[in-house]
N, C-alpha and C positions, 0 to 999 in steps of 0.2 A: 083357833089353830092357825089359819091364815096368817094371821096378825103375826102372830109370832115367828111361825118359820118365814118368812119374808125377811130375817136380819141371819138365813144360813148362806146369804148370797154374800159373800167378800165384798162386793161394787155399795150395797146398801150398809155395810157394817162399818163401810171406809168412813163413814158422812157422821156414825156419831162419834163423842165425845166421850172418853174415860175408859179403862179396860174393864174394870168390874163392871159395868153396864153391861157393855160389851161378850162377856163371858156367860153371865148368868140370861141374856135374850139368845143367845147360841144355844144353852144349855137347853132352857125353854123351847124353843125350835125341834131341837132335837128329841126331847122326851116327847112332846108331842104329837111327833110321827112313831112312837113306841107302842107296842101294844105287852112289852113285858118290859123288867126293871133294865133301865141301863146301864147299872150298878155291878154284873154279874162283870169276870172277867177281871177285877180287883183284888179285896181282900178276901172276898167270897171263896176264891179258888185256890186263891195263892195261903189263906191259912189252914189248909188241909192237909197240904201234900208237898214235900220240897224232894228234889233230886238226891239219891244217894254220891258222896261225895270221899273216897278214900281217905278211912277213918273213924266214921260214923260209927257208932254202937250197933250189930246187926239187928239187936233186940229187937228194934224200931222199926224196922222193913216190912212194909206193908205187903204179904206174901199176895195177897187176892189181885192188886195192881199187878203185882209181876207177872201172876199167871195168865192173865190177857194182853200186859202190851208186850213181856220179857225185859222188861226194864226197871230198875230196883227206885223206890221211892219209900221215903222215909215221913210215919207219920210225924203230927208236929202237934203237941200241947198249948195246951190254954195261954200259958207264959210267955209261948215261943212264939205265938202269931200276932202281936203288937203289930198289922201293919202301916209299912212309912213308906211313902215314893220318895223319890230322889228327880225332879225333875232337870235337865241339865239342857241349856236354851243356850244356843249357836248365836253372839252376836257379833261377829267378825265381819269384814266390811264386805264380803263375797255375797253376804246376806244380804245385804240393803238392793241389790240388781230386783228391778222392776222393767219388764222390758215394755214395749211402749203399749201392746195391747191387754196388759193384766193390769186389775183394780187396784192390785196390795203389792207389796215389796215381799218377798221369802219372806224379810225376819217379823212383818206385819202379822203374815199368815201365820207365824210360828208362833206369836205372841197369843194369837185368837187361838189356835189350838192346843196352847200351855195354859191357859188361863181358863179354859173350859174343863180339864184335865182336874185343874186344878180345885173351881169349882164343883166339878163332881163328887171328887175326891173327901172333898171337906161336909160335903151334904151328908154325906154317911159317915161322919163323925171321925174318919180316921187323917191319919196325918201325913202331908205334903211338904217338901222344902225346894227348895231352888238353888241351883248353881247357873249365873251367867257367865261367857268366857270366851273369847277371842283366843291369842295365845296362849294367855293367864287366864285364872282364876277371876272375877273382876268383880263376882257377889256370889256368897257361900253363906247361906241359910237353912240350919237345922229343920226338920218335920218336926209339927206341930198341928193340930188341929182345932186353935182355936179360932174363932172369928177374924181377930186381931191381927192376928197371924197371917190370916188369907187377904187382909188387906194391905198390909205391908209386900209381901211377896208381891201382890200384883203392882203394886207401886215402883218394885224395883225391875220389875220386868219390861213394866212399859219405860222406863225411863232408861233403861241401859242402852246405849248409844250403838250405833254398826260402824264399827273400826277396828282396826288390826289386823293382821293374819290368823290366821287357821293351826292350831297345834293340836290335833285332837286325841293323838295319844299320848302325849304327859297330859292333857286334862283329864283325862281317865286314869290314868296312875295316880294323878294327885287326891281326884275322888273318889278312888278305893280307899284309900292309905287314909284319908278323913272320916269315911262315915263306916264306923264302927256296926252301927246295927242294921242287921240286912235286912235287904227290903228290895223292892222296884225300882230300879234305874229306866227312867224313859229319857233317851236323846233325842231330840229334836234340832235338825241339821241340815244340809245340803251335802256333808260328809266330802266333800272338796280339800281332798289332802292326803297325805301319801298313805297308800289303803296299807300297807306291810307295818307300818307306826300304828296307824288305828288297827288293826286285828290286835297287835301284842296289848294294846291298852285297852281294848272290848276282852280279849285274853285275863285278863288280872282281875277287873269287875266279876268275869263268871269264878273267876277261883275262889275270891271271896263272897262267893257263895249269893250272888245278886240276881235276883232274875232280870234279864237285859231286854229292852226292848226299842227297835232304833226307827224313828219316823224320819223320814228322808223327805227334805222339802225342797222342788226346785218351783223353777219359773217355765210356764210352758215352751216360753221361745230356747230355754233353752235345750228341750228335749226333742224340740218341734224343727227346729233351726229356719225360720221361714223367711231367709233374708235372701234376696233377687239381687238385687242392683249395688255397686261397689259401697264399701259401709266402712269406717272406721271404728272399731274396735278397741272399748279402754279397759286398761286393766285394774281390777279392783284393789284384788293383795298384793298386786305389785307393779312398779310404775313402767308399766310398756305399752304403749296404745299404736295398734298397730292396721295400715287399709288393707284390705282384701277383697279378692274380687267370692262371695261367697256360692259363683254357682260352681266353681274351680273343686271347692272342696266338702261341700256337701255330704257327698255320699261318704267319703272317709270322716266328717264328723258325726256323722249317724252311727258306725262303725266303732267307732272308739265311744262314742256316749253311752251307748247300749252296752255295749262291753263290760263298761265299767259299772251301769247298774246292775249287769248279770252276776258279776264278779262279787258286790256288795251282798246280793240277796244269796250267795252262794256260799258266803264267809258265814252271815246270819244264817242261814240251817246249816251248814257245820257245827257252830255253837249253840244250836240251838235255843237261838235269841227269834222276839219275833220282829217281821220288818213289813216297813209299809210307804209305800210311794206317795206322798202327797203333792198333787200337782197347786197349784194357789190359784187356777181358775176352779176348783173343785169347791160345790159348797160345805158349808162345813158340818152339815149331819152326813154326806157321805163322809168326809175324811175320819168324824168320830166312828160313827159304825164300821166302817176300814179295819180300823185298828182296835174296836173292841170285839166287833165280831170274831178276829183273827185269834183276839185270846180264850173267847167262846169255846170255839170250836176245837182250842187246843184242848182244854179243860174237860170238855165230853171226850176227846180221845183216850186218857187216862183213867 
């Protein structure tokens, strides 16, 4: 057990070589410290029960859910629970920020927590795809559950580069509008872009009928802001590098940072999508159990 969860530490995962290694010694780590399956929270829950959606056949409204939570959910047959994630990995150049005391870069962390995702995913025989994308689209791969499949995806994931800007709501317009059969949409992002663009495009994924779930990955310095003495500051998405004196404005960037995470996790239970902070000094069975836990215990509440 040792052995293995020892590669949930980011600083030891940075040293080896290849992502599939990499995902399946995560995965391992993590089931390790399990004492039940870490598989729940997937298709387990999600092929039971879907949201009722204006239009729906009432037939299907599962009356005994409503009489406990008062909220209408529609059961879902054998045909209709084929599930497929939709994984969708932020590689835009805001990603690549490693500030000087974290092991991994965002989009490092995102890659080990996409790929773990991913392999779990594919262990229990159901199907995964991947969308990479800066402002565009830049790899759009159907779900599939075969082997093959998960080696190609991981391929394309570690190789997609951190460049461009940030467009996060036409990439969510464009990946509704593409993937016809509904399923799990998991973003994985920094979500660094104008929040009123991304709602309307978090907005359209839950229309079509997606259950939405957003992992938000930053770097600690910069939720931490732990900088003293005059610093120049370069700009990633766009070319403005700028010196400040940082104990100047400190408190009003604690003020706006916070803010703006309050505001995201505010958006997400609004739409009731689930959302989850990942810090990238976090090892990575907590960040799994973070985010699987979260859909656990959604899942007992229904």
């Amino acid at each position: 057990m040792e052995d293995s969860r020892q590669y949930l530490d980011p600083e030891v995962l940075n040293k080896l070589t290849g992502l599939e290694l990499q995902a399946r010694l995560i995965v391992e780590g993590y089931v390790s410290g399990l004492h039940k399956s870490p598989y729940h929270g997937f298709s387990v829950e999600f092929a039971e029960h879907r949201e009722y959606v204006p239009g729906d056949d009432l037939r299907y409204v599962d009356w005994k859910v409503f009489g406990k939570t008062d909220r209408y959910y529609l059961k879902q047959y054998e045909e209709e629970t084929n599930f497929a994630c939709h994984l969708l990995l932020d590689t835009s150049e805001s990603m690549q920020y490693r500030s000087e005391g974290a092991a991994v870069s965002k989009l490092d962390y995102a890659r080990y927590v996409a790929a773990s995702l991913a392999y779990l995913i594919t262990q229990q025989q159901d199907a995964v795809g991947l969308t990479t994308f800066d402002s565009e689209i830049t790899n759009f791969l159907q779900p599939s559950s075969q082997p093959s499949h998960l080696k190609r995806l991981l391929h394309l994931m570690e190789e997609a580069p951190a460049q461009g800007e940030t467009s996060l709501g036409s990439i969510f317009h464009s990946v509704a509008e593409r993937t016809k059969q509904r399923g799990l949409v998991i973003i994985i992002s920094d979500l660094f872009d104008d929040l009123e663009t991304l709602l309307l495009g978090l907005k359209h994924l839950k229309h079509c009928r997606h259950d939405v779930s957003l992992l938000q990955v930053i770097d600690p310095a910069e939720q931490d802001f732990p900088f003293d003495e005059p610093t120049l500051f370069h700009g990633l998405e766009i070319s403005a590098d700028q010196m400040v004196d940082p104990r100047s404005l400190k408190d009003a960037y604690h003020r706006e940072f916070d803010g703006f995470l309050k505001e995201v996790r505010s958006h997400c239970r609004n739409l009731q999508m689930e959302y989850t902070l990942l810090r990238t000094d976090m090892p990575l069975d907590v960040a799994l159990a973070s985010y699987l836990n979260s859909r656990m215990h959604r899942n007992s509440r229904i």
